[in-house]
C-alpha positions in Angstrom: -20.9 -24.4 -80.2 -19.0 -22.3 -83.0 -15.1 -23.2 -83.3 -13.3 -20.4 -82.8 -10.6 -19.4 -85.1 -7.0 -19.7 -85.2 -6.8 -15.5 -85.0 -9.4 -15.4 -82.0 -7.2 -18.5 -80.3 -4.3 -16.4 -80.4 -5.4 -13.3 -78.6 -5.0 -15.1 -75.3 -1.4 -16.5 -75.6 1.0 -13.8 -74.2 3.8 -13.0 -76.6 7.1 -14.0 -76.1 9.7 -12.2 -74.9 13.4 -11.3 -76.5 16.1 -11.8 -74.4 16.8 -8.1 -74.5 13.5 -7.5 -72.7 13.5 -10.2 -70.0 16.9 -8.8 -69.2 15.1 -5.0 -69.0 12.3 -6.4 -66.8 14.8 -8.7 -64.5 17.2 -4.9 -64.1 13.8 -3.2 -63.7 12.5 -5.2 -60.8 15.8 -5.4 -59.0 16.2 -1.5 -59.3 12.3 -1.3 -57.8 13.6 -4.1 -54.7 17.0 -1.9 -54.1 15.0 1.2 -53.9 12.3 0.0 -51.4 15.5 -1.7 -49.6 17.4 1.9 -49.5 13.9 3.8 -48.4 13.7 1.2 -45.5 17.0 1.3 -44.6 16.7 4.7 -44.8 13.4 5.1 -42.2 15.7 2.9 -39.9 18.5 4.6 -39.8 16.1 7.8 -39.2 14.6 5.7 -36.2 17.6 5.1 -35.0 18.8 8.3 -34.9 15.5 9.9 -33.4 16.0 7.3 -30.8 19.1 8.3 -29.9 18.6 12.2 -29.7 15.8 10.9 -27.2 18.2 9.2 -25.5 20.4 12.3 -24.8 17.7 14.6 -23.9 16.6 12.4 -21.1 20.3 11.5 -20.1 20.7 15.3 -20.2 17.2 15.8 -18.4 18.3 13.5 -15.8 21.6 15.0 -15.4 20.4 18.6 -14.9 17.7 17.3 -12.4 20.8 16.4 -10.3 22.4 19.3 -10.6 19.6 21.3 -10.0 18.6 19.6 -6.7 20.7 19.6 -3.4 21.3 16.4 -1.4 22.1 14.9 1.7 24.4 11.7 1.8 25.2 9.7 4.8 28.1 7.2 5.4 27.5 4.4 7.6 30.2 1.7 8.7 28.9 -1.7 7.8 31.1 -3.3 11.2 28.3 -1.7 13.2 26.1 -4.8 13.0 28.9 -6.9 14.3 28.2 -5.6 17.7 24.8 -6.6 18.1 24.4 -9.6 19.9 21.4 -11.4 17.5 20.3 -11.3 14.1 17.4 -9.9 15.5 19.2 -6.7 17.2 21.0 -7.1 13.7 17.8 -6.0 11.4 16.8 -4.1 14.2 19.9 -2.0 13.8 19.5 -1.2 10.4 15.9 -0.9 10.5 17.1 2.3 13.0 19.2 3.6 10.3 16.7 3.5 7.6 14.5 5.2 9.6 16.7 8.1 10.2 17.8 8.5 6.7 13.5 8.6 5.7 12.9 11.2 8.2 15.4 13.5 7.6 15.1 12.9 4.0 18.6 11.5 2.5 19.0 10.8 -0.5 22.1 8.5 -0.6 23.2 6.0 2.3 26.8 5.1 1.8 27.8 1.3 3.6 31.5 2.0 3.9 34.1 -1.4 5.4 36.4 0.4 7.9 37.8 -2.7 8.5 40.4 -3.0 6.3 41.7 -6.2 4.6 44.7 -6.7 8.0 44.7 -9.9 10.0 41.9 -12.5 10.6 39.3 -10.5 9.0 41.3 -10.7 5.2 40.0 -14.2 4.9 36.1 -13.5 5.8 33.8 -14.9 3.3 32.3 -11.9 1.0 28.5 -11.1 0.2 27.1 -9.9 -3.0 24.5 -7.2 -3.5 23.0 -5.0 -6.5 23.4 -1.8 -5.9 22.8 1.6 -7.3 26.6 0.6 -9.1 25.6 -2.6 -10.0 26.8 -6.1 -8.3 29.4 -5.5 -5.5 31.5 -7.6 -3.5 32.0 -7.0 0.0 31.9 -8.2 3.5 29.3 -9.6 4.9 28.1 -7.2 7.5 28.2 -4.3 4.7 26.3 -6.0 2.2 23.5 -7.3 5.1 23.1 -3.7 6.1 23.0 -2.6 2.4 20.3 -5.1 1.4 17.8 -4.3 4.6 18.2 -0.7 3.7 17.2 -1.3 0.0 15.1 -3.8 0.9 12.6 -1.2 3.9 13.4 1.4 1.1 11.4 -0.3 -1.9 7.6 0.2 -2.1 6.0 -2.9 -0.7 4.3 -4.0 -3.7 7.9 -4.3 -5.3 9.5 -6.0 -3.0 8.4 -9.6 -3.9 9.8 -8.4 -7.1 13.0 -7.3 -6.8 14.3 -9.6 -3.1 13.6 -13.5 -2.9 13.9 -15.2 0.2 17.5 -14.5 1.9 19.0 -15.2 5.1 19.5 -11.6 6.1 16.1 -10.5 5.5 14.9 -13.3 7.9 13.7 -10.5 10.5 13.0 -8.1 8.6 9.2 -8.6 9.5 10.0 -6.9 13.2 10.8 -3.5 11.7 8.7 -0.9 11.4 8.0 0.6 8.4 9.3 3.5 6.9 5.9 4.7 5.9 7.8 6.9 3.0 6.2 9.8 1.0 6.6 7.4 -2.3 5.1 4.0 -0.9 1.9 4.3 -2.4 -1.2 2.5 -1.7 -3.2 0.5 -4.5 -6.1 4.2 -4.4 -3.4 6.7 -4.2 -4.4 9.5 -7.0 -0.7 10.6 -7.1 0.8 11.0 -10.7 4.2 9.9 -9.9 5.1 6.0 -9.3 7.5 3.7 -8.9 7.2 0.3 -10.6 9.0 -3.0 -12.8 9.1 -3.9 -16.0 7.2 -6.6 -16.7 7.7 -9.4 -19.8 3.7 -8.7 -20.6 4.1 -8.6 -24.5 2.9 -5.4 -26.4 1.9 -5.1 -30.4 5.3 -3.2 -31.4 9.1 -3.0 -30.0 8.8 0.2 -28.6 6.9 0.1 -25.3 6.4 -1.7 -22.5 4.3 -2.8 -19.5 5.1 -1.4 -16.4 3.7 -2.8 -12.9 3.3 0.4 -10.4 0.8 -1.4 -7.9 -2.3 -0.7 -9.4 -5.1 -3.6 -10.9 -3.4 -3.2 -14.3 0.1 -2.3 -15.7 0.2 0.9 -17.4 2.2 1.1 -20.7 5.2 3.0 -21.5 6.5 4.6 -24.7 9.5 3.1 -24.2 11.0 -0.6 -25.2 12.9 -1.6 -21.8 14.4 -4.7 -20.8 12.0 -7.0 -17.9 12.7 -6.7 -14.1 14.2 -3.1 -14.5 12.8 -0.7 -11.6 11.6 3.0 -13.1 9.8 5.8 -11.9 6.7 6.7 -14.4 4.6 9.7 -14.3 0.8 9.3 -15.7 -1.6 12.1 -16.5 -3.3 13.7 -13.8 -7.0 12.5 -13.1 -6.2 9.3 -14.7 -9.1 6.6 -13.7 -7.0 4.4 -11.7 -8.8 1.3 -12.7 -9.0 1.7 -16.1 -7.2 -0.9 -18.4 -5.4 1.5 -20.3 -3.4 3.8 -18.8 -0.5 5.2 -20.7 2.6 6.6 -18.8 6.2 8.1 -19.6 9.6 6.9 -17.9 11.6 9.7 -16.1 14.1 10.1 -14.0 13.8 9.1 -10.3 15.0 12.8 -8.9 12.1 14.1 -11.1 9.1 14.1 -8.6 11.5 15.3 -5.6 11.7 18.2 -8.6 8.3 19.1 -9.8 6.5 18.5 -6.4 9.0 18.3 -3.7 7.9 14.3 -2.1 10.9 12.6 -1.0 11.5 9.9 -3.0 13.7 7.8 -0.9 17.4 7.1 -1.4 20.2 5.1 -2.7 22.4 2.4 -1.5 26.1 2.2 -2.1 29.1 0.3 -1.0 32.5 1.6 -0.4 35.0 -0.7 0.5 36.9 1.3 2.3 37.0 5.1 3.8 38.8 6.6 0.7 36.0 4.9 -1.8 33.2 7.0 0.2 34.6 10.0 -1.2 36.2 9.0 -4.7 33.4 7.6 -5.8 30.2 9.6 -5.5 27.8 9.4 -8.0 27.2 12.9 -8.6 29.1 15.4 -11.1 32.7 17.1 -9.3 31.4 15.1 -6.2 30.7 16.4 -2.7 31.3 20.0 -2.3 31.0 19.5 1.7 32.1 16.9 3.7 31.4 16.5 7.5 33.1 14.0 10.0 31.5 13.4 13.6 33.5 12.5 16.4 33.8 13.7 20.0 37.1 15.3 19.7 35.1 17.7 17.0 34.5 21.1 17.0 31.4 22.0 19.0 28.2 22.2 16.3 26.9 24.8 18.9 29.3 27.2 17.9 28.4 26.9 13.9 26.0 29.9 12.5 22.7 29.1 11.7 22.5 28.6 8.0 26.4 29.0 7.7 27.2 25.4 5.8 26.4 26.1 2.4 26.6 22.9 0.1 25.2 21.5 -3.4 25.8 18.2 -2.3 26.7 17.4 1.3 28.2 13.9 3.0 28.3 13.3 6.8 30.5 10.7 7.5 29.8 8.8 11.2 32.1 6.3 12.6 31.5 2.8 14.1 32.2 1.7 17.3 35.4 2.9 18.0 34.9 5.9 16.2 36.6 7.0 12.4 40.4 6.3 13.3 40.4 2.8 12.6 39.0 3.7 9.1 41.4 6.0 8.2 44.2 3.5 9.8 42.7 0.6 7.6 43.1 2.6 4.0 46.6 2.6 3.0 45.2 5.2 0.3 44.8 8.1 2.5 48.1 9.6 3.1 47.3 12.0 6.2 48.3 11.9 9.4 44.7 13.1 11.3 41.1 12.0 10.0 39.9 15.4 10.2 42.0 17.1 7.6 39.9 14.6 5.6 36.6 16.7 6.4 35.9 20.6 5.4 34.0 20.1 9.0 34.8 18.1 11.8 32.2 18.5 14.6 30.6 17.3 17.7 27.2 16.7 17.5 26.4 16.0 20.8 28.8 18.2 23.2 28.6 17.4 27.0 27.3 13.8 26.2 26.2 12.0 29.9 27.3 8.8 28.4 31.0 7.2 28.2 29.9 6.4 24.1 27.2 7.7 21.5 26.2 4.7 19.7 26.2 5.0 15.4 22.3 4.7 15.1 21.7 7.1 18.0 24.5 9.8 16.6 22.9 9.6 13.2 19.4 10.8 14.7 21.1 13.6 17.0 23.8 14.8 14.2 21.0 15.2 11.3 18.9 17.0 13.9 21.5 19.3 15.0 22.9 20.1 11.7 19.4 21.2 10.3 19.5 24.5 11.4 23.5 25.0 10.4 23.3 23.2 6.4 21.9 25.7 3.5 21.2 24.0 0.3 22.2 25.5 -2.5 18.6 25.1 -4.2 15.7 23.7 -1.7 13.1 21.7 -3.2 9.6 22.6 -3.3 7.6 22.3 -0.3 5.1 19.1 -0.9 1.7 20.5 -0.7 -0.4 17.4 -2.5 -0.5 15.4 0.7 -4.6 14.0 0.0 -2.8 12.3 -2.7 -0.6 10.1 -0.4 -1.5 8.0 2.6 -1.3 9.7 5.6 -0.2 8.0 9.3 -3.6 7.1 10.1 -4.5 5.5 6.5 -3.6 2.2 7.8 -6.6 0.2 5.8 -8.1 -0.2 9.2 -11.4 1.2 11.4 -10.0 3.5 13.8 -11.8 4.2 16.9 -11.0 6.6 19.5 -10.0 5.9 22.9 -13.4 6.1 24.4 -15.3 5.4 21.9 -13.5 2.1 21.7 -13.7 1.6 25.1 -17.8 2.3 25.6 -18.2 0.0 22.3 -16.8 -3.7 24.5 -17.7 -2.5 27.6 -21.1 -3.1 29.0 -23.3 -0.1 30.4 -23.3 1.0 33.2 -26.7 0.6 35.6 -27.2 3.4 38.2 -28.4 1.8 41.7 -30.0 3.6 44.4 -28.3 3.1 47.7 -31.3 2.4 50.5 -31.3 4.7 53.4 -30.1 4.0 56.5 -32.4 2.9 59.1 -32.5 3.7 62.9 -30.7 0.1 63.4 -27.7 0.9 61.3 -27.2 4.2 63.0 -26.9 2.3 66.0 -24.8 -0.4 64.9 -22.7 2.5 63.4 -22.2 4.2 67.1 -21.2 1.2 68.7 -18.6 0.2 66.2 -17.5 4.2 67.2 -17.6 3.5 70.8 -15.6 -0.2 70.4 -12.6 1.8 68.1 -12.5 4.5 70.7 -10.8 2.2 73.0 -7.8 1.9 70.9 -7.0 5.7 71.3 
């Protein structure tokens, strides 16, 4: 092995630096670190604000929806289940109510307390429910009828989701079902859904899984927080069961919009008559308000199509009718409850009975006012109905009445009767001769 020389040795040792130039490399690698700091902080703040432009645009999206669309609200008194004799007739009762407001197509049911915080009743125990407003507190027969409207309201395969096991729900497996336009089935091909956010993790911050009753969640391009309900609309044709389905978030009045399915309504509590009108979720309010009572004006007597309205309320009373309501708020300074109403009508003139009750005048009033309301802007008429279940896609064989009834029951065998012989004919005129002497 040669030795290598002291020159050759050298080459490999680095040389060493001045001071002067290990300050210039230490001020040359913190300028490269601030730069790459600035450009990131910069791409943020660029995220940031994309995000929030999005943000406005489908707050503003959402807000013109609204607008665009005319509604129907209802306003219930929550005292009503106080004079049913169970808590069966109890859920019943607001199983009838949720009915109505699905087949006449409301879009907001107000629970309103028209009884006032006076005597005995100012110490009764208050409920709590979520509503459209968030938690409220109120009593308890408001916020029972409140939770079994929400509760018939949500699509079945939220349900388990969104209400635990509760007291008032106990009976809530008598009702009927609404069998509403956006309770889809697990093979319905419609685009629109409604669904919950799930805490399924995904590879960046900004998406989510959503569950919308399907064999997989689909994924949103949006980051939202777990156990929030929203309405997603995937691409048409989409293979139901594939694993990846990609979808958007947008507003709930949006398929009402583009395809004209009603997509069920709101709950809201009032705590008391004055709140039902003061607080309406929609901009400038109600532009029409209706009151119902027998001392009303006779609908009969209304033009068809005279009741123009962007967004309309109908108010219906309890048990003894709106007065007590109005007597109860010491915010409404007028002396009769219909200067509170731009209408105040009878729905139900010449009435056999003594009293119309609640459940029964919501049914009659919505039907009779049909023919006298005239929204502002209509929606479209829903045409995609092979995209929805239908009344007789119950999941079940159907058979038809006689076809069920020839399927368990055994055949039937012709017989031959013999003919009669020369005995019987005989027997036959004697029997004649023996009843002639009762004549």
């Amino acid at each position: 092995m040669k030795p290598t020389s002291g020159k050759a040795a050298n080459a490999h040792v680095p040389k060493k630096l001045t001071e002067r130039q290990k300050i210039e490399r230490k001020e040359l690698k913190r300028k490269k670190k601030q730069d790459r700091l600035l450009k990131r902080v910069q791409r943020e703040f660029e995220q940031v604000e994309r995000d929030k432009a999005a943000a406005v645009e489908v707050k503003v999206e959402a807000v013109a929806e609204k607008e665009l669309v005319s509604t129907l609200s209802i306003a219930v008194p929550g005292s009503i289940l106080d004079n049913a004799q169970s808590p069966e007739l109890r859920t019943y009762l607001a199983g009838q109510i949720a009915r109505a407001a699905c087949i006449f197509q409301v879009d907001e049911v107000v629970v309103f307390d028209d009884c006032g915080t006076t005597g005995n009743q100012a110490t009764e125990k208050l409920g709590t429910v979520d509503t459209s407003e968030g938690s409220t507190s109120a009593r308890r027969c408001c916020v029972q009828l409140a939770r079994i409207l929400q509760y018939l309201e949500c699509p079945q395969y939220l349900r388990k989701f969104f209400f635990p096991i509760h007291n008032d729900l106990k009976f809530c497996g008598l009702l009927s079902p609404l069998d509403s336009q956006h309770h889809l089935r697990q093979a319905s091909e419609f685009e629109f859904r409604e669904g919950i956010v799930t805490n399924k993790p995904t590879k960046n911050d900004k998406s989510s899984f959503v569950n919308v009753g399907l064999l997989n969640d689909v994924l949103v391009d949006t980051h939202l927080d777990p156990g929030v309900r929203v309405t997603v609309k995937m691409p048409p044709g989409v293979d139901l069961k594939s694993k990846k389905i990609r979808a958007k978030v947008v507003p709930p009045a949006q398929p009402r919009q583009e395809t004209g399915i009603y997509w069920g309504y709101t709950v809201r509590i009032a705590n008391s008559l004055s709140q039902v009108f003061t607080k309406s979720p929609y901009k400038g309010g109600y532009d029409l308000t209706v009151g119902t009572s027998d001392t009303g004006t006779n609908v009969q007597e209304l033009e068809p199509r005279s009741l123009n309205y962007k967004h309309v309320l109908v108010v219906f009373g309890g048990v003894l009718g709106l007065e007590p309501a109005l007597d109860n708020d010491h915010k409404l300074n007028v002396d009769s409850v219909e200067q509170l109403f731009d209408q105040y009508l009878n729905t139900v003139p010449r009435q056999g009975s003594r009293t119309v009750r609640t459940e029964e005048a919501i049914l009659i009033s919505l039907a009779a006012l049909g023919e006298k309301l005239a929204p502002t802007v209509r929606p479209k008429e829903f045409t995609s109905f092979e995209a929805i279940p239908q009344s007789q896609d119950t999941g079940i064989q159907q058979y038809a009445f006689n076809e069920k009834k020839r399927k368990h029951t055994a055949p039937v065998v012709e017989t031959v009767e013999p003919k009669p012989t020369e005995k019987d004919a005989s027997a036959a005129s004697a029997s004649e001769d023996d009843m002639a002497r009762f004549d």
